[in-house]
LUMLUMLUM-173930 format. One record per residue (C-alpha): y, x, z. Coordinates in steps of 0.05 Angstrom, whole numbers, plus 5000, padded with zeros to 4 digits. Layout:
<pts>
YXZ;...
</pts>
This chain:
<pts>
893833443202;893333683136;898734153090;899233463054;905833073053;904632403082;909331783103;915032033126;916631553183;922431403241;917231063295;922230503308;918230033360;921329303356;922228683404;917128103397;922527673386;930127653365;932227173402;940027413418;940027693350;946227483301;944827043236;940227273193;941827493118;937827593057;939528163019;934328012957;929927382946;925827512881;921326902886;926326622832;922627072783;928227582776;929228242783;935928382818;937029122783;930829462822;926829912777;920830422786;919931132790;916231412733;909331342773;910430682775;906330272716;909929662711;914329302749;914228492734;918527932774;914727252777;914226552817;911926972882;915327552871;917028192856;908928492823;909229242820;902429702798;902130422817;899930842761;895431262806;899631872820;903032132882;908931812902;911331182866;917430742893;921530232862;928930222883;934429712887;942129592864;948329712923;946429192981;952628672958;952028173016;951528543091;952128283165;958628263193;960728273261;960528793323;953429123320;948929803311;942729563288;939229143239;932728813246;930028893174;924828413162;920428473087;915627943068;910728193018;903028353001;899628852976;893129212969;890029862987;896030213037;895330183099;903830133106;909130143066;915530563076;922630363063;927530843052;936530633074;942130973052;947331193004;942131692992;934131762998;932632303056;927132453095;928932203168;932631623139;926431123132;921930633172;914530443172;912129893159;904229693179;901329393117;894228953112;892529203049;888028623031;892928272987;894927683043;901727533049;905927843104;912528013141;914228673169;919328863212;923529473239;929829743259;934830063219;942030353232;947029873203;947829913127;954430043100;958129793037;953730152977;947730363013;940930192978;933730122991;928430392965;919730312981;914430682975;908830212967;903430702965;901431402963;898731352903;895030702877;895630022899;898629292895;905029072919;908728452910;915428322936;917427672963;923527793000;929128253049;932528043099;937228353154;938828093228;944728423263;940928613338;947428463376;945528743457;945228233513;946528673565;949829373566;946229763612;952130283650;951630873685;955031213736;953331953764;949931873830;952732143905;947932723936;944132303999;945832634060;940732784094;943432574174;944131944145;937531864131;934131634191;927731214172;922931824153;915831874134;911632544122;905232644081;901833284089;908233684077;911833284039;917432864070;921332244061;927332084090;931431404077;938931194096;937030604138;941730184102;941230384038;937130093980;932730663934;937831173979;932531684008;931032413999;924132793990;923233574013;917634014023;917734694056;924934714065;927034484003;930333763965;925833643915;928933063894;932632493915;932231663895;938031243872;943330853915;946230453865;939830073821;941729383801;937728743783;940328443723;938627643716;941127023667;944526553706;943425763688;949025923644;946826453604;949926963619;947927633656;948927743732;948028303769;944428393845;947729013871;940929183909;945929743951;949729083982;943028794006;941028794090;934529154091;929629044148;925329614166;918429564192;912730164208;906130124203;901730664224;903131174157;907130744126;914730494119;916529724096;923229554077;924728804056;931128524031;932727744014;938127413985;940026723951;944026733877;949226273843;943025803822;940225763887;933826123877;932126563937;929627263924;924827713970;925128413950;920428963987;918729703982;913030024026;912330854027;904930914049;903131644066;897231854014;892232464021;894533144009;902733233993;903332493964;907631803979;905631213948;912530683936;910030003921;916429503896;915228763907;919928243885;918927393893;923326923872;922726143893;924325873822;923326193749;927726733712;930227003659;930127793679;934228313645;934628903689;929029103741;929529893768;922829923795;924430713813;929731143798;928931923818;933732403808;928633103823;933933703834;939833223858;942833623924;938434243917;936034703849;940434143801;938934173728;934334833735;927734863726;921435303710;917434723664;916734093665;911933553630;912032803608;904532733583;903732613505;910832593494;914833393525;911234023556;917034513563;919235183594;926735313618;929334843558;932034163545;928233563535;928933103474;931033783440;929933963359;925634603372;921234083349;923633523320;929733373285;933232753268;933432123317;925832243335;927832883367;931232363430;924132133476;928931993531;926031203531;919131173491;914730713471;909130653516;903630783470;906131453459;905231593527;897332033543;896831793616;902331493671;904732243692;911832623688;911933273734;917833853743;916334543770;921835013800;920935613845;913735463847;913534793881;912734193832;915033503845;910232913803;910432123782;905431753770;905731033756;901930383752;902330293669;899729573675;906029293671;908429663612;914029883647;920330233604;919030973618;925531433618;924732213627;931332663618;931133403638;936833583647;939932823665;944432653610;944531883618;947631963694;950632723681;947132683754;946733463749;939733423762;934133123728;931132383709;925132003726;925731253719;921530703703;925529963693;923129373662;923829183604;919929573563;920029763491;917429253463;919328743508;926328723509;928929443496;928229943435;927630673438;932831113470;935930473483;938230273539;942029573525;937328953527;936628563479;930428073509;929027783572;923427823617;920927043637;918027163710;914726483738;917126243804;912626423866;909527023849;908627673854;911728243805;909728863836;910129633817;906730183843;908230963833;905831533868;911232113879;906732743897;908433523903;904634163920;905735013907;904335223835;905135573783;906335173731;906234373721;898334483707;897634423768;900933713769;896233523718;889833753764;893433383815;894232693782;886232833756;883732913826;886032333848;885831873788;878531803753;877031943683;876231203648;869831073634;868031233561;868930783506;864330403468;861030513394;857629913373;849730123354;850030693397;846631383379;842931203312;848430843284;852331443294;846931823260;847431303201;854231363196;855332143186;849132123137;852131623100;858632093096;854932743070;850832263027;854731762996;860931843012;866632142951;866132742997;859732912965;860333192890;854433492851;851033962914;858434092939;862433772995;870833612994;873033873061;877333153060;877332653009;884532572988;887332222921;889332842882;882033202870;885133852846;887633852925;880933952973;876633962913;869434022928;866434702947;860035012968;858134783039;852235153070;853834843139;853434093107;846434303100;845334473171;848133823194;843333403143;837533753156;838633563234;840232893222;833932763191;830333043247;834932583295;834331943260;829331403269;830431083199;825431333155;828631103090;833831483108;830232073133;827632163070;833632013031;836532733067;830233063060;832032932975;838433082978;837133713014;831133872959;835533792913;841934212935;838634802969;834835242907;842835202881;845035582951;839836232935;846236272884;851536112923;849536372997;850636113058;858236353078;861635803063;862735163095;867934533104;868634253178;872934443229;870734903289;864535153247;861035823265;857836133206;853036483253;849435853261;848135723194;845836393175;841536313233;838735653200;836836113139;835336683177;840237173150;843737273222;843638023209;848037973142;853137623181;852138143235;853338673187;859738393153;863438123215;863138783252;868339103205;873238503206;873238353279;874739113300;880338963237;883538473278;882938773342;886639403315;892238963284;893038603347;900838833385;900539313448;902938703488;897638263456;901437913413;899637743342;906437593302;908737043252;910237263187;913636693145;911636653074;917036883029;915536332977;914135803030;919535243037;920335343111;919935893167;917035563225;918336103266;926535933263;926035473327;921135973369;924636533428;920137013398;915837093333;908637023367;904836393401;898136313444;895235803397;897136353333;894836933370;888036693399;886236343332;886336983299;882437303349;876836813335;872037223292;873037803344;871037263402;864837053362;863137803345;862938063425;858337483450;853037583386;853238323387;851538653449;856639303432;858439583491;865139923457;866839333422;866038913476;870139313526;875839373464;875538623459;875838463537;882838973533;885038503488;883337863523;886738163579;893438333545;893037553510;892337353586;897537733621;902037563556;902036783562;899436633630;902636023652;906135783578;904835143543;899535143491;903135263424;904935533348;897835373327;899835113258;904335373231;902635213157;906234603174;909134603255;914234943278;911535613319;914535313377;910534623387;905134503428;899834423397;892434273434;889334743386;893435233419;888934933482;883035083451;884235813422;886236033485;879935703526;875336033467;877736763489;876136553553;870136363552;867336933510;870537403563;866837063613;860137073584;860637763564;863338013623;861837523682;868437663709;870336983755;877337113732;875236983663;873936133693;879136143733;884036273667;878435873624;880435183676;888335313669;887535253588;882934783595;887234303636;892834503598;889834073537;889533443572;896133203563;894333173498;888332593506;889131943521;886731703585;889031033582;888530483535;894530503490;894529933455;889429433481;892628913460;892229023383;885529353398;879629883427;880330473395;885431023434;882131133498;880631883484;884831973427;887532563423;895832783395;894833413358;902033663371;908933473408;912833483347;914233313270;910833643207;917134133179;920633813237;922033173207;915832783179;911132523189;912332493269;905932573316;907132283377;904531643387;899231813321;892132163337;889932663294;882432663321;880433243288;883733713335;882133353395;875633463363;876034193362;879234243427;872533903449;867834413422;871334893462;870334463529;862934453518;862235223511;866435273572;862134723618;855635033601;858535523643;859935193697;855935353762;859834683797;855933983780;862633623798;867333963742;861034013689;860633293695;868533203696;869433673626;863733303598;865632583596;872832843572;868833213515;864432553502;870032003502;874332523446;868132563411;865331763421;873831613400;872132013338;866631603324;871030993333;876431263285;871431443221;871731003158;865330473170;860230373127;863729753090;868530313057;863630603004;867331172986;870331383060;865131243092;863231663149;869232113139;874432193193;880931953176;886732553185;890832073227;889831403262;895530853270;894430573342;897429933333;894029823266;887330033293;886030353223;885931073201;889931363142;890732043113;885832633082;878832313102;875532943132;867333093132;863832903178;861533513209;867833643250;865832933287;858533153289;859133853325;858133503392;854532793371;849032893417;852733143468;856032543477;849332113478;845132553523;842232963470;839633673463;846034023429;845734223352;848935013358;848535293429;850735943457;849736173536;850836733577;843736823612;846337313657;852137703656;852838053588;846037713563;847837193506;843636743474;844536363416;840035813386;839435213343;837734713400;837234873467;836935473527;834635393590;830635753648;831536453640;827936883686;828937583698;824738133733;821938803732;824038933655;820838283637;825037703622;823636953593;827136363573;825735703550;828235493478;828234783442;829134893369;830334323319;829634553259;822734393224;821435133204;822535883235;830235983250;833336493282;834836693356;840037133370;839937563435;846038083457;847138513509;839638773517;840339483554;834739673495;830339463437;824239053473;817539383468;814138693467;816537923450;811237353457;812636633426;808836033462;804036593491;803836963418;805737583394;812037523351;815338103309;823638143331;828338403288;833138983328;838639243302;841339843346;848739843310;849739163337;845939213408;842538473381;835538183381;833137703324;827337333332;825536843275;821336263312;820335443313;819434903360;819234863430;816835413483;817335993522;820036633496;817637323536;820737993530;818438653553;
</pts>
């Protein structure tokens, strides 16, 4: 996410079909080679009707549109919505947007996915009905590009079936007879009573199902009926750990119906409810409540502590679907589309118990999470997942239907969730829950494997329009005076490893030019500077062995920071008084994890490569009050040159585990891990672990949502839209923090979640085919498009943790030998062995000449150091308690 102005978009997910939709009617047809009073915006170079169409040409800068006369001829009739439909083609954008109204607003406007290839197309969305005078305006581009428009047209989405709702009684619990307990959680169902049953743990209703669920079916004559599943006779059967209700019946048409449930006990505190239903002949289905949960009905009502609904709410004592965020009609995730939806998982904590769903997402099932319930007024909460879907026959927030379901005769449709509950203190715990007992998927694939990846990143410090004259753009974006290229001494470090890593010679070489070109221009220029995300500028002085100049000039500005940091740990948001917006407005307080720990990075990097002991005990203080301060929040407010102070944010995520983690090593302190894990796990509901959109495509299996919320609050809107780059960043935080790791089981667990974000990243960068992105990262990717968009972003951010993620020895690694003892190299540490004043470890170096090693936390200068058996000269400086020893290759490193 950059502090660029992209698409401004309402996410409006539409049916496949229209088929109880009102008549359609075309508000402009300009294949008669006329105009019909629209007209461009001065960035617009010409704007020409003809045979095919409206033929507009951007003139290159940002933000063209053309814009259209009063709509004259609108729908009539009883209806909300409009299905707009545009036929048109165009080259270069990725989408188009198309702006409704009496006025052009931000909020007021739909996406539309665009080929870009110049093939004619038709796009569709949903807009609020237009009213006499409204107008439309599109943005064809976001800067240059094709367009030529064919036609609009408008379809009336007229409902066919009103979904109602009516508040739900509180189960009584002597009614409920049938009963079923796993571990300690227990269910207990009214005998005669469809979805009427009650779950408690340790004394307390945690939540309770819903009596009154209906079936909702077209009869032969069209029209809806209802199955009251509360009137059916349910027959109850046990087996061993497990309940089995079944209920039949026979409808108007004659088709007979066999409807199950089964509560099977699970391991640890969990109940797994598997819905069946069968019908003899084949139906059109409108309605199916697969599970409707009401947590806090009868018992702690519409309180809570937090609560979560993975990808899409993470919140404290608040509101869901509130505008801390988001404003405007994206602000409602009641009902969401389920590609905005990280992994099957909703949970709700109060008085340290938390109550979780999980859910079988095969089925695309029509997720609904309200907390508090405002769609029964229940006086609780809501967790509910019915069929349809979005997408299949409902929209967003939505509840009417407006498609059927067909269901075959003589089969099957089946549903299973898992309700689960344990002692916590916070829904994180939920989350380590549902990841114990689900697996990781297995990572995704990039075609060519490790050396294409190689190729790939060359080719974007190489060739790509990143590259400019021995500088690098930190992202390629259409204005040049915006990200303009820059000095890049860690570009350098990444090339000259990939031409080490590469088995293409050609290429090899090709870097080994490029490099002998660029680097006599750096003697001028240093080596502070750099362009990708998550760098360490450590690691390239270390390259050019100048670790004691960054030594020298971080000490004063980390012990800066540390000063400036609150009593309480807090480091506060200051609003610019000349920005347009105070993200801080929305926040309960004026300081956030993600802001805080980000500013204590330098001071994080500072303790683990200078051995200091007052500096380091200063900077574990301040860990500690950081700690204390936000134990237990949501990761948030981590940027807040564009999100509000209150989202969260998975950078947030990865601040916080950095502190961690240098605490840790510094100190060896086990509570240091244990706080490392919660911020850790508190990132993952931020990564895909599902495949979002499979059917449209690969890529999204370890994509990662940068933030629960809206640039400025309004657009563009991230949910549902990975931003890889700070999934990305998140991940070089879980490989500093699984080197630690003494457990095999959770190294290889934080591993393959670092390895699929970075392999996704791979997926996600411009190919090779795109000569002047290529190898870049796009800033965004559209899931359903399978195509990124936005600032195209170097490609070191990607490359941090390449080999990581085959198997390789990493580029930059730092590790806590002992306790206090912190190494840091360019390749990699192992084997250290410590006795009787004489220690050795084993080191891996890449780089083809002498680099740097940097050692903290030595008790005192060594008398003696010995390289592969040889005397080697150190370098100790006694102001920053660090060793520097400038070696190559691969051996054994002695000190005495």
């Amino acid at each position: 996410m950059k502090r660029k102005s992209i698409f401004g978009t309402l996410m409006v997910s539409l049916l496949a079909a229209a088929a109880f939709a009102a008549e359609t009617v075309t508000l402009f047809d300009f294949s008669g080679s006329q105009l019909h009073g629209w007209v461009g915006n001065p960035r617009v170079k010409s704007i020409t009707p003809g045979p095919e169409g409206l033929h507009v040409i951007c003139s290159g800068q940002e933000d063209p549109w053309i814009e259209g006369p009063p709509c004259d001829t609108l729908p009539e009739g009883e209806y909300e919505l409009l299905k707009l439909e545009v036929t048109f083609a165009n080259r270069v954008a990725s989408a188009i947007e198309v702006f409704y109204g009496p006025r052009f607003v931000a909020g007021s406007s739909v996406r539309i996915a665009a080929t870009g290839d110049g093939t004619w197309q038709t796009g569709s969305a949903l807009i609020p009905r237009l009213q006499p005078g409204d107008r439309l305006r599109i943005d064809p581009a976001q800067n240059e590009g094709e367009f030529t428009l064919a036609s609009i047209k408008v379809t009336p989405m007229v409902p066919l079936f009103n979904t109602r709702f009516s508040k739900p009684a509180v189960p009584q619990t002597e009614q409920s007879t049938q009963s079923l307990l796993a571990g300690d959680l227990v269910l207990r169902h009214h005998p005669r009573r469809w979805g009427d049953f009650i779950l408690e743990r340790k004394g307390l209703r945690l939540a309770s199902g819903q009596a009154n669920d209906d079936i909702v079916v077209l009869n032969a004559a069209g029209q809806p009926t209802t199955i009251a599943l509360s009137d059916l006779e349910l027959n109850w059967e046990r087996q061993d750990n497990a309940l089995l209700c079944v209920a039949s019946h026979r409808d108007a048409d004659g088709r007979a119906w066999r409807i199950s449930r089964s509560f099977q006990a699970q391991n640890g505190n969990a109940i797994a409810i598997n819905t069946t239903i069968m019908l003899s002949a084949a139906a059109d289905m409108i309605n199916v409540p697969w599970l409707t949960l009401f947590p806090g009905l009868g018992s702690f009502g519409s309180a809570k502590d937090q609560a979560l609904f993975a990808g899409v709410e993470y919140l404290m004592d608040e509101p869901s679907s509130d505008t801390k965020d988001i404003e405007g009609p994206n602000a409602i995730r009641r009902l969401v589309s389920n590609h905005k939806v990280c992994f099957p998982l909703m949970a709700i904590l109060q008085d340290r118990q938390w109550l979780a769903l999980s859910w079988d997402e095969s089925l695309k099932p029509g997720p609904i999470f309200d907390s508090p319930d405002r769609i029964y007024n229940s006086g609780a909460h809501l967790f509910a997942l019915w069929s349809p879907g979005v997408c299949q026959g409902r929209i967003e927030n939505d509840f009417n239907v407006y498609e059927p379901m067909h269901w075959e005769g003589n089969r099957d449709y089946s549903m299973t969730t898992l309700i689960s509950a344990g002692d916590g203190d916070s829904v994180i715990a939920a989350v380590k829950d549902y990841l114990q007992r689900k697996q990781l998927p297995p990572l995704p694939e990039y075609a060519g494997g490790y050396q294409a990846a190689l190729a790939l990143l060359a080719k974007g410090w190489l060739d790509s329009s990143s590259y400019a004259d021995g500088k690098w753009r930190h992202a390629v974006v259409p204005n040049p005076e915006k990200f303009a290229a820059q000095p890049a001494a860690d570009a350098l470090v990444f090339l000259a490893w990939l031409a080490g890593e590469t088995t293409d010679a050609a290429l090899a070489t090709r870097i080994r030019q490029r490099l002998a070109e660029v680097l006599p221009k750096y003697q001028e220029l240093g080596y502070s500077s750099g362009v990708s995300h998550g760098r360490h500028e450590l690691f390239v002085r270390m390259y050019f062995n100048q670790s004691l100049s960054w030594l020298d000039r971080a000490a004063g500005g980390a012990r800066d920071i540390l000063a400036k940091l609150r009593s309480d740990g807090s480091s506060p948001y200051v609003a610019n008084p000349t920005a347009k917006h105070d993200y801080g407005v929305t926040h309960w307080t004026d300081h956030a994890n993600g802001l805080t720990a980000n500013r204590l990075t330098l001071p994080a990097y500072y303790a683990q490569a200078a051995g200091d002991p007052a500096f380091r005990a200063d900077f574990l203080g301040a860990v500690d009050r950081v700690l204390d301060l936000y134990r237990h929040d949501a990761p948030r407010g981590a940027q807040t040159w564009e999100i509000a102070l209150h989202t969260p944010d998975i950078l947030g995520a990865a601040y916080m585990l950095k502190l961690c983690v240098a605490a840790y090593r510094i100190s060896g302190d086990e509570k240091y891990l244990s706080e490392a894990e919660y911020w850790a796990l508190s990132g993952v509901p931020f990564v895909y672990l599902i495949d979002p959109v499979l059917e449209h495509g690969p890529v999204g299996r370890y994509g990662t949502i940068a933030v629960l919320g809206a640039t400025s609050w309004k657009a563009p809107f991230w949910i549902g839209l990975p931003v890889q780059w700070c999934g990305l960043v998140y991940r070089n935080e879980l490989l500093h923090y699984l080197d630690e790791l003494p457990n095999r089981e959770k190294r290889q667990f934080w591993q393959q979640l670092a390895d699929g974000i970075t392999i996704a990243g791979l997926q996600m960068t411009h190919p090779l085919s795109d000569s002047k992105l290529q190898g870049l990262l796009p800033d965004f990717f559209i899931l359903a498009q399978q195509q990124g968009n936005g600032p195209a972003i170097n490609p070191g951010t990607v490359q941090h943790g390449l080999p990581q993620a085959f198997g390789k020895t990493p580029i930059f690694s730092t590790k806590a030998v002992v306790p206090g003892v912190i190494v840091h190299a360019l390749g990699d540490i192992s084997n250290w062995r410590g006795a009787d004043g004489r220690c050795e470890l084993d080191l891996a170096l890449w780089p083809e000449g002498p680099s740097e090693v940097v050692i903290s936390g030595l008790s005192k200068e060594p008398a003696i150091l010995r390289w592969q058996n040889a005397p080697v000269t150190g370098q100790w400086s006694e102001t920053h308690r660090t060793l520097i020893v400038s070696i190559a290759g691969k051996g054994r490193l002695t000190i005495e």
